[in-house]
N, C-alpha and C positions, 0 to 999 in steps of 0.2 A: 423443477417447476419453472413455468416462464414468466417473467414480469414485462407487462407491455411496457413497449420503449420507443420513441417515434414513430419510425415506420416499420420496427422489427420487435423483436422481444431480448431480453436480459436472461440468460441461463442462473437462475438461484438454487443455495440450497437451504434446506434448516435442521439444523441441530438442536432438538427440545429436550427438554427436561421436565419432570414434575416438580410446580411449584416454585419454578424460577424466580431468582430475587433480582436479577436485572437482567439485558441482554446483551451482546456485542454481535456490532458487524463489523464484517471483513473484506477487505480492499487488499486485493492479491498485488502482485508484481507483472513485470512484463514481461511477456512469454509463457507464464505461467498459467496457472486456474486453479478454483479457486476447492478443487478436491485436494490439491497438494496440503488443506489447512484440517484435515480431520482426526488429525491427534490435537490441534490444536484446540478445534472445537473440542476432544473428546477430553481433555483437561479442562477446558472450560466447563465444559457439560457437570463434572462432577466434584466441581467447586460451588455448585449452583446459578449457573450462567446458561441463558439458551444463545444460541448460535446462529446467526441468519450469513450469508456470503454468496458472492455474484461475481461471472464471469465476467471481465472487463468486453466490453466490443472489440472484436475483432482478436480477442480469445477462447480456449479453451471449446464450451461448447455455446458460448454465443454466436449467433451469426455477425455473418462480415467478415471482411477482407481483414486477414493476417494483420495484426500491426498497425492497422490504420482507422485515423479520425480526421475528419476535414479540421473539425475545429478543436481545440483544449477544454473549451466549456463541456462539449459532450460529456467531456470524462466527469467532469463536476456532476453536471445533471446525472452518470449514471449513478453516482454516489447517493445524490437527493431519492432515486428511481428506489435503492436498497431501502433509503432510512425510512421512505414512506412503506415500502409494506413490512419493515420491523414494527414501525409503530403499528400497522394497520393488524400484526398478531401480535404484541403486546401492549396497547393502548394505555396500560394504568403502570406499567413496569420504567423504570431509569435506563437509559441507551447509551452506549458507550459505541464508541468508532476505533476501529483498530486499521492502519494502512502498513504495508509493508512494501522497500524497494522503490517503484514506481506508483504504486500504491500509497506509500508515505509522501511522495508529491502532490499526488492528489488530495489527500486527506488534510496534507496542511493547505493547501492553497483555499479547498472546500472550507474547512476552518476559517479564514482568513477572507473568503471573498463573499460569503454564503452566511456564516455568521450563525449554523445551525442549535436549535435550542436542546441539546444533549447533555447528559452527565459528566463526560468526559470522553480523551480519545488517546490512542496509541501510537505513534509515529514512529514508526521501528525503521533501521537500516533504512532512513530515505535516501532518495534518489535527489540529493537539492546539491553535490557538486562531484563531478566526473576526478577520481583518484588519479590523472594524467591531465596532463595538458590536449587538449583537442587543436590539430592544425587549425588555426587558422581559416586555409581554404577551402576545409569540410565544413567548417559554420559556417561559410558564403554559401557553400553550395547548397549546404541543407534550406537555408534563407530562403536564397534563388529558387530552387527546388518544388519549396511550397507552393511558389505561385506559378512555377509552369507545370511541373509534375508530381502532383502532393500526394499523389496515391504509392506510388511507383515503388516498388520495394526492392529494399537492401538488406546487405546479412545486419543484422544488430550488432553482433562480432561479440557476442557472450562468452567470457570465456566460465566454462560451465563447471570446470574445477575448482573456481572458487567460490562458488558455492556454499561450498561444505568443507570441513578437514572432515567428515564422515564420507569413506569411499563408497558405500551402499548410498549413501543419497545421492551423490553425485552419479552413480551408475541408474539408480532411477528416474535421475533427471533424462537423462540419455535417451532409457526406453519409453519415455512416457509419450504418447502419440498424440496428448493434446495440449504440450507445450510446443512452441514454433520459436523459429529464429530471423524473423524479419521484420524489417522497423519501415514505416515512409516519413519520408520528408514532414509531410502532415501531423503527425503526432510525434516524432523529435523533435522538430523546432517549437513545438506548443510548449513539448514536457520541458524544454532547456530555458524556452525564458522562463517558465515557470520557476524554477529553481532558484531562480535572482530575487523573482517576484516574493516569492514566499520567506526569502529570508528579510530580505529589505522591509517587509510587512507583519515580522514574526510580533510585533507590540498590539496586533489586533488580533491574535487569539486570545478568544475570550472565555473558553474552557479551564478545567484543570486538564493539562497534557503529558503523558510520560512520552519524553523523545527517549530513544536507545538507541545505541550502536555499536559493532564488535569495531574491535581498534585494528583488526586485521582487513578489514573490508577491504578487497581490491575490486568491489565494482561499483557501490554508490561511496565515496570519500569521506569517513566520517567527520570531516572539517565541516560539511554539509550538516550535520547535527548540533554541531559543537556554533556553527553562524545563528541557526535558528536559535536554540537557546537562550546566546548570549544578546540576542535582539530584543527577544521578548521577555512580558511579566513575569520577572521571576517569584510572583507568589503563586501563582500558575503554573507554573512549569516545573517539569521535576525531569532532571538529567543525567540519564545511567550508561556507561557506558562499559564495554564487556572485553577483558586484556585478551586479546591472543584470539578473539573469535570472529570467524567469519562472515560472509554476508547475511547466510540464513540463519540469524544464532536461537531460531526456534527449530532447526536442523541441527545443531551443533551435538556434539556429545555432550555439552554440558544443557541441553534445552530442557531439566526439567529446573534446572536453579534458574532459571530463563521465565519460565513460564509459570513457577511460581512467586519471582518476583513480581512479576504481572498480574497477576493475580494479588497478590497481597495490595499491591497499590491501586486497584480494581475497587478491592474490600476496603479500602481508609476511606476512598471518594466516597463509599455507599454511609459510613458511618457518619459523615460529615452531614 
């Protein structure tokens, strides 16, 4: 389905259930979309959770240019674009946000700057600090970049193995025709200050929040988890991290102790 969105529309999907006892949406990663989450949904689905999820702009099967946002707010607003038509098909049910990767950037910054009135949310494997040190003179340029050529696209430099220690995911990431590998100036330099932004501001989510993180990650740093955390309300926040697991640890071999952690801490919010 399409959800209008400025001048274009938002590719969504929905995952139902009968008789749902809450919903969750989902905030994919970069490069991704948001089909790659249908086991996810499909564990949600039969926990008693329906499913709503949308292609980030300038993913999967939204329109727009690969990779790119003029501004960082867009991505916020697509978030709000999601939450308005979950509530607009479950109006009486409890919402919960799940982001993932670059997705968890968003989600907390949304969290953080948007202040939305939800159950709770998910901040898995975010993307809030780069596992390497970034030259120097590639955060000038990406800066620079912004303001002369913010569209302009470059490789993202994914490395796509770590992923997974599951070779079939990783080989599916490979074949999948609607993930891409290009990033612009425009939506890196948003995503990076955001990363500063959102930990320096973690005391204003005002949610209950499971942050997670595999301790192997080699593509969003799980320092990056472990900053937001210890910033914010720790009556709020609940902090799990996963030994020896990689980025996607709802791809991981071990994704169903993953996803029924998540689940179970889904089910405490709702008892509360």
């Amino acid at each position: 389905m399409l959800l209008p969105f400025r001048q274009t529309h938002l590719f969504a999907r929905h995952w139902a259930v009968d008789q749902p006892k809450a919903v969750v949406g989902i905030v994919h990663g970069f490069g991704e979309h948001s089909g790659r989450y249908a086991h996810v949904a499909a564990f949600l689905n039969s926990h008693g959770y329906a499913v709503t999820a949308y292609d980030l702009p300038g993913h999967g099967q939204t329109q727009g240019k690969r990779g790119h946002v003029d501004r960082y707010d867009t991505l916020l607003d697509s978030v709000q674009t999601l939450l308005d038509f979950t509530r607009t098909e479950y109006p009486e049910l409890p919402v919960f946000l799940f982001g993932h990767s670059m997705g968890g950037n968003i989600l907390a910054n949304f969290l953080i700057r948007r202040q939305p009135q939800i159950k709770g949310a998910v901040v898995q494997g975010a993307w809030l600090k780069v596992p390497y040190e970034l030259p120097k003179f590639e955060i000038w340029l990406a800066k620079t970049m912004r303001n002369i050529l913010p569209s302009i696209q470059v490789s993202s430099k994914l490395d796509v193995s770590a992923v997974s220690r599951d070779p079939a995911v990783v080989a599916a990431y490979k074949a999948d025709k609607l993930n891409h590998s290009v990033i612009t100036p425009g939506w890196f330099f948003g995503a990076y200050e955001a990363q500063q932004y959102a930990i320096d501001h973690a005391a204003d989510i005002q949610v209950p929040t499971l942050i997670m993180h595999g301790t192997a990650d080699k593509i969003a740093g799980p320092d990056g988890s472990k900053a937001l955390y210890k910033n914010g309300n720790k009556a709020l926040l609940t902090f799990k991290t996963w030994d020896g697991l990689y980025h996607e640890i709802h791809n991981e071999p071990e994704q169903q102790a993953v996803l029924a952690y998540m689940t179970g801490w889904l089910d405490t919010q709702l008892a509360r």
